[in-house]
C-alpha positions as CSV (number, residue, x, y, z in Angstrom):
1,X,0.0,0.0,0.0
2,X,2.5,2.6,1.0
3,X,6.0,3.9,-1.7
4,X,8.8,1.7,-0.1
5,X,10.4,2.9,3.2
6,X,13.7,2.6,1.8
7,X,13.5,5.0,-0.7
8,X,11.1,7.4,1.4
9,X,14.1,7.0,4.2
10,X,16.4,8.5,1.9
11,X,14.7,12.1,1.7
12,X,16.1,15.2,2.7
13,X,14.1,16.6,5.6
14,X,13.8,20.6,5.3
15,X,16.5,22.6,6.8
16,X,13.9,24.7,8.5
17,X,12.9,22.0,10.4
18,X,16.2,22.4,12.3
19,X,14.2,24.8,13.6
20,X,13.4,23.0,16.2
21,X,15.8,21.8,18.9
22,X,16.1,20.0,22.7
23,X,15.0,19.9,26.6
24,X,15.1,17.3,29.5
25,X,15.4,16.2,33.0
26,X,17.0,15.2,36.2
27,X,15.8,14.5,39.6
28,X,15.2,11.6,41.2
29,X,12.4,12.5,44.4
30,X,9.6,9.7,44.6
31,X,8.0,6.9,43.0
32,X,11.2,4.9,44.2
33,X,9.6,1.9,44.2
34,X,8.3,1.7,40.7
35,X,11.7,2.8,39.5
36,X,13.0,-0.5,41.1
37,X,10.4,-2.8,40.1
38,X,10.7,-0.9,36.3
39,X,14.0,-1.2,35.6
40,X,15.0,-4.5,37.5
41,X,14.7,-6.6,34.1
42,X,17.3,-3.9,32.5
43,X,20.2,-4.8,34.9
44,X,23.9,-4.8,32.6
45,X,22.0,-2.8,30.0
46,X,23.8,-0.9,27.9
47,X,21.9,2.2,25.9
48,X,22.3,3.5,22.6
49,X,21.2,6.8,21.8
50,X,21.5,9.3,18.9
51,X,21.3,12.9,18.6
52,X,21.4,15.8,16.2
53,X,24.3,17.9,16.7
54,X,23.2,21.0,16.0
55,X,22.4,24.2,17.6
56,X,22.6,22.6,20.9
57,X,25.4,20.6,20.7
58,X,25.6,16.8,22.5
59,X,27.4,18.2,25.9
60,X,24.3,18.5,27.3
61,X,23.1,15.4,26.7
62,X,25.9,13.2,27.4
63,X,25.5,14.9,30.8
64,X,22.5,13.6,31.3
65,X,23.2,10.1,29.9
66,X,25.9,9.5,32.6
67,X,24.2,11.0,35.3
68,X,21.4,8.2,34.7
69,X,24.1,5.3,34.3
70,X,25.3,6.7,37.7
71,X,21.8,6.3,39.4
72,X,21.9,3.1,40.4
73,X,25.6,1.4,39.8
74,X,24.5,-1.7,41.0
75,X,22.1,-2.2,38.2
76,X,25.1,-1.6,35.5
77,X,23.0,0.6,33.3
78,X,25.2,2.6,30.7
79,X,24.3,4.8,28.1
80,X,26.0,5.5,24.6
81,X,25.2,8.5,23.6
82,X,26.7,10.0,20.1
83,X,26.3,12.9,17.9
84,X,27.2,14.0,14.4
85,X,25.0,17.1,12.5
86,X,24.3,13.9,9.8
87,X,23.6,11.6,12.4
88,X,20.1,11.0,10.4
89,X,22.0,9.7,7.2
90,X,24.1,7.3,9.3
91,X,21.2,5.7,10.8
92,X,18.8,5.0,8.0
93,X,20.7,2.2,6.6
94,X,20.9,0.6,10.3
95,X,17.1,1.2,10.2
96,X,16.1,-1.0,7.3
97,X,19.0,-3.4,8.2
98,X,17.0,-4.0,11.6
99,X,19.7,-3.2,13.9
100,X,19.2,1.0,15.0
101,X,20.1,2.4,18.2
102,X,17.7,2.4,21.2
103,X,16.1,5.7,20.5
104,X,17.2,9.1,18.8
105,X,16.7,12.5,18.3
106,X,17.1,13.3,14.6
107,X,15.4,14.6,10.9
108,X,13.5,11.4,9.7
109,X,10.7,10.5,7.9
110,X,8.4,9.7,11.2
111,X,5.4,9.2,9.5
112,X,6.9,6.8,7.2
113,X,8.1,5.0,10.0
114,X,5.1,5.0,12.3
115,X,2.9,3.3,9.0
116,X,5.7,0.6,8.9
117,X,5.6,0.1,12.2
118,X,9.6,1.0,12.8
119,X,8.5,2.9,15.9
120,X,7.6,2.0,19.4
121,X,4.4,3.4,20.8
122,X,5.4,5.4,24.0
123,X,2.0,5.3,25.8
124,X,3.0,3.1,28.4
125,X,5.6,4.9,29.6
126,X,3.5,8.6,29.0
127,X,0.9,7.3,31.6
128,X,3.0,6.2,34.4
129,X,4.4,8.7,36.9
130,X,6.3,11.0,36.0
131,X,9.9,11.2,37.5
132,X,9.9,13.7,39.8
133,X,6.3,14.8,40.1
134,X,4.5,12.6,42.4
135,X,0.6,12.0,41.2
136,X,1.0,13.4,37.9
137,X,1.7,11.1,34.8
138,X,4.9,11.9,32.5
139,X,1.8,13.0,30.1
140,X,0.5,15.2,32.2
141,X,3.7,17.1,32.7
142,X,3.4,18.5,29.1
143,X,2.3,21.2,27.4
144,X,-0.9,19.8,25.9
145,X,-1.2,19.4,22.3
146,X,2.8,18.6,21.7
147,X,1.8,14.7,21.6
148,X,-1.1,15.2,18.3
149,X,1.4,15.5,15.9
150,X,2.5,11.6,16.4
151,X,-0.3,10.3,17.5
152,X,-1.4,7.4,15.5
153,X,-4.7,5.6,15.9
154,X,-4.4,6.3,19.9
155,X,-1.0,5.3,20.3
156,X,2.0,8.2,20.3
157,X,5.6,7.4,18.4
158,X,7.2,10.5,19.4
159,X,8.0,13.3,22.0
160,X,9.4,16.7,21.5
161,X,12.2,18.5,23.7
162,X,12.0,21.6,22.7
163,X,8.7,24.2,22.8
164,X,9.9,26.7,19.5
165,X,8.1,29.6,18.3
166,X,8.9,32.1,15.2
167,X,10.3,35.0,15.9
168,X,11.9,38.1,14.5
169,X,15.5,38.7,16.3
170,X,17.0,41.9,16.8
171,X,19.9,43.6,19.5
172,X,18.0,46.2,21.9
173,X,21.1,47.8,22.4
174,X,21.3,49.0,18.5
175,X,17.7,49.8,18.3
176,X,18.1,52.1,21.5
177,X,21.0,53.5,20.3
178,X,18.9,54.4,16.7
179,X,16.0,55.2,18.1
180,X,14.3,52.6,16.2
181,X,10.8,51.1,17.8
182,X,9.6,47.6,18.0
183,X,7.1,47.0,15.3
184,X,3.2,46.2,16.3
185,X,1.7,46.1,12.8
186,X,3.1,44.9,9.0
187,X,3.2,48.8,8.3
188,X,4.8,49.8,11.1
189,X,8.0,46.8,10.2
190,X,8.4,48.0,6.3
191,X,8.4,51.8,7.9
192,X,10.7,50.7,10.4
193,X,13.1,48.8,7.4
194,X,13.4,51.7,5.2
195,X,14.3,53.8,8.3
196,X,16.9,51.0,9.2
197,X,18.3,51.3,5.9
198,X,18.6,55.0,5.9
199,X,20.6,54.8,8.8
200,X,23.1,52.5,6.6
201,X,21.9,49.0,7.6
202,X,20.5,46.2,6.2
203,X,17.0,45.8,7.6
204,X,17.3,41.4,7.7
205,X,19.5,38.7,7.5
206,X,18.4,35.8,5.6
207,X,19.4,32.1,5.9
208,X,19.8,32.1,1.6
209,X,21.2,29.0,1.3
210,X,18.6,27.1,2.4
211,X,15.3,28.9,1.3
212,X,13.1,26.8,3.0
213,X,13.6,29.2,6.4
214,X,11.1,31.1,4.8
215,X,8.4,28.5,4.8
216,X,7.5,29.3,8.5
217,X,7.2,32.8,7.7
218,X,4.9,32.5,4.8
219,X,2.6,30.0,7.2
220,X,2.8,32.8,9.7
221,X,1.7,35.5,7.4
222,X,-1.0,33.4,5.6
223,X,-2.5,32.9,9.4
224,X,-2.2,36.6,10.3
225,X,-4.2,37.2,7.1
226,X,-7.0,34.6,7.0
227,X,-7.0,33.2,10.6
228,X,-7.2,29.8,11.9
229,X,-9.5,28.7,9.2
230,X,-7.5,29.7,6.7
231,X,-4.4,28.1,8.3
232,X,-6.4,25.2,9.0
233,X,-7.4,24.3,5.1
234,X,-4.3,24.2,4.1
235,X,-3.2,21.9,6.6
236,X,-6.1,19.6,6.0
237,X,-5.2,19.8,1.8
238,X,-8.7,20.9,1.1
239,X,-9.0,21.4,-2.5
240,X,-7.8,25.5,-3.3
241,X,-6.6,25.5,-0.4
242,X,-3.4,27.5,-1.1
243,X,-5.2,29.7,-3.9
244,X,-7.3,31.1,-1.3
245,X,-6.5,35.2,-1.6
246,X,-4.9,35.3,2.0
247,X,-2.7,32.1,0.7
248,X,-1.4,34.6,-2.4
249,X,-1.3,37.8,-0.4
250,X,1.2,36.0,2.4
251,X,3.1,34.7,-0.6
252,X,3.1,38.2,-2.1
253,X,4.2,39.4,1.2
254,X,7.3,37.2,1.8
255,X,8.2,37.9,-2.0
256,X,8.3,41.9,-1.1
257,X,10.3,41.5,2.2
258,X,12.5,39.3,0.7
259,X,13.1,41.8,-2.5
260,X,13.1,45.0,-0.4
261,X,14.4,44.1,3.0
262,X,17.3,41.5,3.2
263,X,20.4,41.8,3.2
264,X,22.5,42.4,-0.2
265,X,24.2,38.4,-0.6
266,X,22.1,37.2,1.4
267,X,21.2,34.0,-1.0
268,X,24.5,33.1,-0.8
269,X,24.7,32.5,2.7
270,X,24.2,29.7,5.1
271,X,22.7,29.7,8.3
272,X,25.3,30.7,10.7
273,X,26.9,33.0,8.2
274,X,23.8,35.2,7.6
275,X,23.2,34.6,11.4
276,X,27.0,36.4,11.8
277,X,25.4,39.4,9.8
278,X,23.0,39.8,12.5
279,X,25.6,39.4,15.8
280,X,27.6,42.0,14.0
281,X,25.0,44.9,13.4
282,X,25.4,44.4,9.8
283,X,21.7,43.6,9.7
284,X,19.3,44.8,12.4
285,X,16.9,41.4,12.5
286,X,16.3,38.1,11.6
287,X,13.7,35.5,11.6
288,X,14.2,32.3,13.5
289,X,13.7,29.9,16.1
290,X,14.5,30.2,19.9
291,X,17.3,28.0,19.1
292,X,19.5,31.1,18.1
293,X,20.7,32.3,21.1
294,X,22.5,29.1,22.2
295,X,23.3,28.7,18.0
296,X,25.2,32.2,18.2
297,X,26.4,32.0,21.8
298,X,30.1,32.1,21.2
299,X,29.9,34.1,18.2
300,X,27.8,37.1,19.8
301,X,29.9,40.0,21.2
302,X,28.9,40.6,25.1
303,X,27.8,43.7,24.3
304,X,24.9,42.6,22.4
305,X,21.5,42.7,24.0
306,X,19.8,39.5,22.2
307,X,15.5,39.7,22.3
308,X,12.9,38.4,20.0
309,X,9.3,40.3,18.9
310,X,6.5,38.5,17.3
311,X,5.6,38.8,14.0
312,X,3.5,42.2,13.8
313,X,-0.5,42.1,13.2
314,X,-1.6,42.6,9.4
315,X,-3.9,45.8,8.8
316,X,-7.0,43.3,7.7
317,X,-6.1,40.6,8.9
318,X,-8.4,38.4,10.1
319,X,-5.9,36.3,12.4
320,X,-5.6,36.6,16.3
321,X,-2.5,39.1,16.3
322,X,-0.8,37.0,19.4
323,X,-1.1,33.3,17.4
324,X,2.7,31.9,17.5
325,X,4.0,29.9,15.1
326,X,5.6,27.2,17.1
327,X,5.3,24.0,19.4
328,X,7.2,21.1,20.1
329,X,10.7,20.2,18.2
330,X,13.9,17.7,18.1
331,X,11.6,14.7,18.5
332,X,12.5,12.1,20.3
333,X,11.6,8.4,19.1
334,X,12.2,5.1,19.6
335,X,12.3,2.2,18.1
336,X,10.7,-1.0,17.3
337,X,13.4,-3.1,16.6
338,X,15.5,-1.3,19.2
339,X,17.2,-3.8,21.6
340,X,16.6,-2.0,25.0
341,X,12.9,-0.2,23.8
342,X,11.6,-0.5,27.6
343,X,14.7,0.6,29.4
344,X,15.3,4.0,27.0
345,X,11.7,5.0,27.1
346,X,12.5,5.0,31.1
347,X,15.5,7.2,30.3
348,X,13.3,9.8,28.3
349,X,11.7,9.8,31.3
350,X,14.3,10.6,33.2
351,X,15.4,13.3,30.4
352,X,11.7,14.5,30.6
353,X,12.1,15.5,34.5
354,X,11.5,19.1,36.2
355,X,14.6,19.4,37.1
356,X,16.2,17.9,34.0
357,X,14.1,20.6,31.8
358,X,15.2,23.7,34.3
359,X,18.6,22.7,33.9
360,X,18.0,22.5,29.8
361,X,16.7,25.9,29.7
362,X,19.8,27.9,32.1
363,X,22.3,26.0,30.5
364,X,21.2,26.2,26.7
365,X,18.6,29.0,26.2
366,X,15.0,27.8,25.3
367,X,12.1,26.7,26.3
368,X,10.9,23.3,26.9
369,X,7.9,20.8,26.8
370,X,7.7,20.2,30.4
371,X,5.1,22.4,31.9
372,X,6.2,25.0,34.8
373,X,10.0,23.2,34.4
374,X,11.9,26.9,34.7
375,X,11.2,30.6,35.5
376,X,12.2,34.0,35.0
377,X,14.8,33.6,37.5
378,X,16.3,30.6,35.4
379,X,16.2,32.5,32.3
380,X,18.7,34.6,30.1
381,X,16.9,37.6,29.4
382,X,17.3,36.7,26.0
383,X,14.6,33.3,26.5
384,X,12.6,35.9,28.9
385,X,11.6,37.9,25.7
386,X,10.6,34.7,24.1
387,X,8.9,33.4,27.2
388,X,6.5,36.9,27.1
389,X,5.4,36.3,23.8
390,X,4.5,32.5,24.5
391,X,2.5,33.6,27.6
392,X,0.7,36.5,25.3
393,X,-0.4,34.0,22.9
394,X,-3.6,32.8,22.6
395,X,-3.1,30.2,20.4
396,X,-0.1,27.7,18.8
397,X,-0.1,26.8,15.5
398,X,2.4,24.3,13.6
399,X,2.7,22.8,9.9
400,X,2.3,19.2,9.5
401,X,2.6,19.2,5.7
402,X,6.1,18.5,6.0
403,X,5.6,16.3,8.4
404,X,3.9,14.1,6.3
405,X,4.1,14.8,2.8
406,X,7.6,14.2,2.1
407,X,7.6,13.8,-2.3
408,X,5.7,17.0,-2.1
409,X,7.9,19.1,0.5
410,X,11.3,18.4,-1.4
411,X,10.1,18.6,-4.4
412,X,7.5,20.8,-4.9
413,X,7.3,23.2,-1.5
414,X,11.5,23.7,-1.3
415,X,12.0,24.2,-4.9
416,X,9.2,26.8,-4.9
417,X,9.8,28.9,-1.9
418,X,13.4,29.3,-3.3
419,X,11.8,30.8,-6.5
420,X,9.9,33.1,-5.0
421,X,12.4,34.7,-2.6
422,X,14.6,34.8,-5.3
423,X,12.1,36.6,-7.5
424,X,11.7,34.0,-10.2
425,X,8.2,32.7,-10.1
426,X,5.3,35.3,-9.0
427,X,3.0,34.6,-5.9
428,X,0.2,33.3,-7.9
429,X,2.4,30.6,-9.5
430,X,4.1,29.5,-6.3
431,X,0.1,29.3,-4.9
432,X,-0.5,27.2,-7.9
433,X,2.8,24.8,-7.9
434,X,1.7,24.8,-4.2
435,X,-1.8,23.4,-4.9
436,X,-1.3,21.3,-7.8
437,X,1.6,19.6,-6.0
438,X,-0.9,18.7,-3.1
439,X,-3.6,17.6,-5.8
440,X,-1.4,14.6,-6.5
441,X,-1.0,13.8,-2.6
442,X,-5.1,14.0,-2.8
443,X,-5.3,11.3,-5.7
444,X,-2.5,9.3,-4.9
445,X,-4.8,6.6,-2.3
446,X,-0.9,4.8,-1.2
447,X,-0.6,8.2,1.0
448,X,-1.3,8.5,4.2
449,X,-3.9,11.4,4.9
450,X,-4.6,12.1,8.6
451,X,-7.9,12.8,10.1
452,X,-8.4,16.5,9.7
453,X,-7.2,19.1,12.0
């Protein structure tokens, strides 16, 4: 029924997608006995675990790893845990071999994996207490709605790290010096742009290289237009969904900032490099995720004043103007064919506790999963911005399309929204390479098409 898994394990993931990063937990107060009785079948186990190395980095993690081999040292537990930014293209091949590590944190076709049943369903675990929390389930201690997105038939596959949002970037120290003013509407950010670049800066840097950073801001924009509704037809492939007028106006809009606003070169840059531009005052803002500040640590003079603003309301719009594009990121899964599935879902748990997820958030710089897990008084004032505009939002909103439309997001959604920032294709063609990419997931019946939103 469904396009091979080795060729559909093969795809490039969007870069964008990066976006989304890490969290976790340590603590070990209550619910002793459980522990015991859990993990008594797992004694001389040793662990293997993956992770992306990316804007995190693996310290942190290999932290926690030998803190939990160190819990108990009667019971011999170890874990393995390994990094490398490609560490998704050195475990495919182990994945269709039948021999992957125990559980890992990386860009892979999850819905792919969850129909062929390479995954192992977490709920088990999800209900039982949670480590450090007495009475409350490891479920419970989430932010609800960051388990929906792998949630298959009643059963979850995955669990996100990292709570993300959107956001535009800039250095309060160099708008204070300029007098320049936080944006509150789309006006108010192009006046503020050509005032940016009267003052001999460029108004954003752009991740060039790898387009597809733009995809969240066209989402964004096409919700501040049309609203949830809007948002939510596209999401649920209706038919004309994407040729809807809000759908061309956000594409027009992205095509305008991109042509007016960023920085001269800026196609020819990657990530970190455009992300240099910004450190350095060479360009005043930047769009990203809360991963930035921990992505740019060592690169960002000390004199620069880090802090995020959402994107502003449209004039129009029929959008709530606090909706954030973010959620849960830097999924967690593990695996069927794993050879220790019980004893690392126990170690997510572990990952997953209060403590665990404070200590993610002081020492790397975003927010995390785990409800009520850090304060203000744990934050850089950097996350503290970011923190305000998650408690102002009344609503969350995330793409699943490249989630689980994988032919359709390499080859139809990257190629286009590199041809529209780069001025090659207008925002009525990318709406309609958009929607009659999407009418070929709607006809193909070997796809999987989830229940709508």
């Amino acid at each position: 029924m469904f396009v091979r898994l080795s060729k559909l394990i093969t795809m490039r993931v969007p870069t964008f997608l990066l976006a989304f990063c890490v969290v976790a937990a340590v603590c070990f107060l209550g619910c002793d006995a459980v522990k015991v009785a859990d993990s008594a079948e797992s004694a001389g186990t040793a662990l293997e675990v993956a992770v992306f190395e990316g804007g995190f980095g693996i310290d942190w993690h290999k932290r926690i790893a030998r803190q939990y081999g160190e819990l108990d040292p009667g019971k011999n537990i170890s874990v393995n845990l390994w990094g490398d930014p490609r560490v998704d293209e050195k475990i495919k091949p182990r994945i269709l071999r039948r021999s992957p590590p125990d559980a890992a944190d990386c860009l892979l076709p999850i819905w792919k994996l969850i129909l062929a049943g390479k995954l192992y369903p977490l709920d088990e675990f999800l209900d039982s207490p949670a480590w450090d929390q007495p009475g409350t389930t490891w479920r419970e201690t989430l932010i609800p709605g960051v388990l929906d997105s792998y949630t298959y038939k009643g059963q979850v596959y995955g669990v996100s790290l990292v709570f993300s949002a959107w956001v535009i970037w800039y250095d309060e120290r160099q708008f204070r010096e300029h007098g320049w003013e936080v944006p509150s509407t789309w006006s108010e950010l192009e006046s503020l742009c050509e005032q940016i670049k009267g003052d001999g800066v460029a108004p954003f840097a752009f991740q060039g290289k790898y387009p597809d950073y733009a995809w969240s801001t066209y989402l964004t924009l096409l919700h501040r237009l049309g609203g949830t509704e809007a948002f939510r037809r596209t999401q649920n492939i209706e038919k004309g969904a994407f040729l809807q007028p809000e759908a061309v106006e956000a594409a027009r809009m992205v095509q305008n900032l991109a042509r007016d606003h960023f920085q001269r070169g800026a196609m020819a840059m990657t990530h970190t490099e455009s992300q240099m531009e910004f450190v350095n005052n060479r360009a005043a803002m930047v769009v990203c995720g809360l991963w930035l500040e921990n992505e740019m640590r060592e690169a960002t003079p000390p004199e620069f004043e880090m802090a995020c603003f959402p994107f502003p309301a449209v004039e129009g719009g029929k959008g709530d103007p606090t909706a954030a594009y973010g959620g849960g990121g830097h999924l967690w899964t593990v695996f069927s064919d794993a050879t220790h599935p019980r004893e690392v879902c126990r170690f997510l748990k572990y990952m997953f506790s209060k403590e665990n997820a404070r200590d993610f958030s002081r020492t790397l710089g975003t927010l995390t999963t785990v409800k009520v897990a850090a304060g203000r008084e744990d934050m850089s004032p950097t996350l503290a911005s970011a923190l305000d505009i998650v408690e102002n939002s009344n609503e969350f909103f995330l793409d699943r399309l490249t989630l689980l439309y994988l032919e359709w997001t390499n080859e139809t959604m990257a190629t286009g929204i590199a041809r529209l920032v780069q001025q090659e294709i207008s925002p009525e063609e990318f709406c309609r390479l958009l929607e009659d990419g999407l009418e070929k997931v709607r006809n193909d019946p070997n796809i999987y098409k989830p229940p709508p939103m």
